[in-house]
C-alpha positions in Angstrom: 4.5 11.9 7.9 0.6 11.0 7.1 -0.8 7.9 7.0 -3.1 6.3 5.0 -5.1 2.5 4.5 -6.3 1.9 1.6 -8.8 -1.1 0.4 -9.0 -3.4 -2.7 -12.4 -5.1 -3.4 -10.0 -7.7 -5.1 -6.3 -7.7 -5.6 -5.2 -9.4 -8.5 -3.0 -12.1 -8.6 0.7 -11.6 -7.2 3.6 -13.4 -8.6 5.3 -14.8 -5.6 8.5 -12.5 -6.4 6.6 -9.6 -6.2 4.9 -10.5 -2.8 8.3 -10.9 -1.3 10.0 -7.4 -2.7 6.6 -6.0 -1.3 7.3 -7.9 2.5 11.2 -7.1 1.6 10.5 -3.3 1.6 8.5 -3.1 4.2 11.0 -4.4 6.2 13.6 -2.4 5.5 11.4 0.7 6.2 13.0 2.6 3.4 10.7 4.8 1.5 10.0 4.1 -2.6 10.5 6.6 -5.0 7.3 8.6 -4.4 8.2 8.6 -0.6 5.9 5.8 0.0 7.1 3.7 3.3 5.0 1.2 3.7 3.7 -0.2 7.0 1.8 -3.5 6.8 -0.4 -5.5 4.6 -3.8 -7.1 5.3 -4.9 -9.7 3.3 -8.8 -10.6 3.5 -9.6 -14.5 3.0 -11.9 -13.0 0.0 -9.1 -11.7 -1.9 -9.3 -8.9 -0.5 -6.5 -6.1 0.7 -6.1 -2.7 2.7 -2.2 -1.4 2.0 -1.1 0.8 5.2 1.6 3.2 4.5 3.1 6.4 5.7 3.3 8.6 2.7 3.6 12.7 1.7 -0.1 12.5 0.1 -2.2 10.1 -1.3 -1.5 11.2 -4.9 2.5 9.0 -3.9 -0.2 6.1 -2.5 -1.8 6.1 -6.3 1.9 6.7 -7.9 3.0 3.3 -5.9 0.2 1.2 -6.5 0.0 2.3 -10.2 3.9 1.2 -10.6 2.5 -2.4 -9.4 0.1 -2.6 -12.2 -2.7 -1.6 -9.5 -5.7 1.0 -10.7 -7.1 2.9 -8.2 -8.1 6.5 -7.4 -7.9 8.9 -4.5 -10.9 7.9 -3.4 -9.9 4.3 -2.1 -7.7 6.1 0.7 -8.2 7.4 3.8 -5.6 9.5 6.2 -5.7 7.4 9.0 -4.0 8.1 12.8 -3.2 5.3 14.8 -4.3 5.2 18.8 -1.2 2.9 20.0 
């Protein structure tokens, strides 16, 4: 399955239930109901984010983040291969 990273100039604020269902999921390596598995999390000191994820398209990237109350387009992702 395809990967993608995608970046956020500024995440809003996370309640602290939500952080941990996010770190719960990933985890448990299960896919969401778009078929979104995610992978890992980066967290810039600014606020910052990039999401990595394997998913069917990026279209199931925008579906996941939308169903977190998080706008974005197509055009914050990138198909991304890993070299390790």
């Amino acid at each position: 399955m395809p990967k993608y990273i995608d970046y956020h100039a500024k995440l809003p604020a996370m309640p602290p239930q939500v952080a941990q269902q996010l770190a719960s999921d990933m985890k448990a390596g299960k896919p969401n109901q778009f078929g979104v598995k995610p992978i890992n999390f980066l967290m810039g000191k600014d606020g910052s984010g990039y999401c990595l994820c394997e998913a069917p398209g990026p279209d199931a990237v925008v579906k996941t983040h939308a169903a977190m109350g998080i706008t974005m387009t197509g055009q914050d992702i990138k198909e991304v291969t890993t070299l390790v």
